[in-house]
C-alpha positions as a printed Julia matrix, in Angstrom:
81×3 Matrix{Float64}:
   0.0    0.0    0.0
   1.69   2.88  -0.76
   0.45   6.65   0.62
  -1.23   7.59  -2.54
  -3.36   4.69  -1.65
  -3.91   5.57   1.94
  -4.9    9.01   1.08
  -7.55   7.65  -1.35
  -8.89   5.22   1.26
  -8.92   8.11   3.51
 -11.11  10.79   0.99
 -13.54   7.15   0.27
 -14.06   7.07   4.67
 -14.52  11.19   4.24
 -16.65  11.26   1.99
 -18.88   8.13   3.83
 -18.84  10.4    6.75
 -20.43  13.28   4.71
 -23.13  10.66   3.27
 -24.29   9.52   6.41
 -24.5   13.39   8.0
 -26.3   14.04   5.08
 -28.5   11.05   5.42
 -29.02  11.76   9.04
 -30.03  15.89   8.66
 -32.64  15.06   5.99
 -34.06  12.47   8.6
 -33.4    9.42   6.15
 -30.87   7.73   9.29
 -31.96   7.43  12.9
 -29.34   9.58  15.03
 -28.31   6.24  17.04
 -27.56   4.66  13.66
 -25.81   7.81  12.76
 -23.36   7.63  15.55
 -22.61   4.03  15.4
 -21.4    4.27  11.84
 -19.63   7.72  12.08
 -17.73   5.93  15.1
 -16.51   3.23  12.93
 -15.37   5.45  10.35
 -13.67   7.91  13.09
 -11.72   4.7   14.03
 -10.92   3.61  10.4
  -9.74   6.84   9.5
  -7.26   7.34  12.79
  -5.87   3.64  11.88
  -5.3    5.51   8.22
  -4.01   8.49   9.49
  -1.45   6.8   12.01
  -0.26   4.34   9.18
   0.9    7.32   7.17
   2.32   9.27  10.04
   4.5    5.83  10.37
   5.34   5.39   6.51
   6.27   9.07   6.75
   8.54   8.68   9.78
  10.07   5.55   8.27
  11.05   7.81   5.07
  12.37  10.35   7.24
  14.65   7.8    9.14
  15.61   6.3    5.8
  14.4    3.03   6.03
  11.48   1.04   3.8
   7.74   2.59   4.03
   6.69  -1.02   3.49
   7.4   -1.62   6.73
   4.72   0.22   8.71
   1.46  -1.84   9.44
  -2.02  -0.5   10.21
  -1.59  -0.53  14.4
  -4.77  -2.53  16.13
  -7.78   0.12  16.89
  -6.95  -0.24  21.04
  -3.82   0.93  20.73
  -4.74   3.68  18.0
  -7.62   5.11  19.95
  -5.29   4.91  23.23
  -2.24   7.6   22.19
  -4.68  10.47  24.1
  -4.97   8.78  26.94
């Protein structure tokens, strides 16, 4: 997977997110629905965004991007804490 591809994944999961607000304002998706999906997408997208932090870092330390591996949701939604 290489970044271009992450970045497309991650516009794909933005766009979702957009849908489904959408979808929810115009009353076509139940609020509780709403927030269970826009949850799952929040957590796909930091899993995205923390893989190319990693690829990035690994280019910046001069060793392979191919390297760095989508890190397990726990530990992804744990940095803040």
């Amino acid at each position: 997977m290489t970044d271009q591809d992450i970045l497309t994944r991650i516009t794909q999961l933005v766009d979702r997110e957009h849908a489904l607000r959408s979808k929810a304002t115009s009353g076509e998706l139940d609020p509780g629905a709403e927030r269970a999906q826009l949850a799952e997408l929040e957590v796909q997208l930091d899993q995205c965004w923390d893989l190319l932090r990693q690829r990035r870092a690994r280019i910046d330390q001069g060793v392979s991007p191919e390297d760095a591996q989508v890190n397990p949701v726990k530990q992804v939604e744990g940095y803040l804490q």
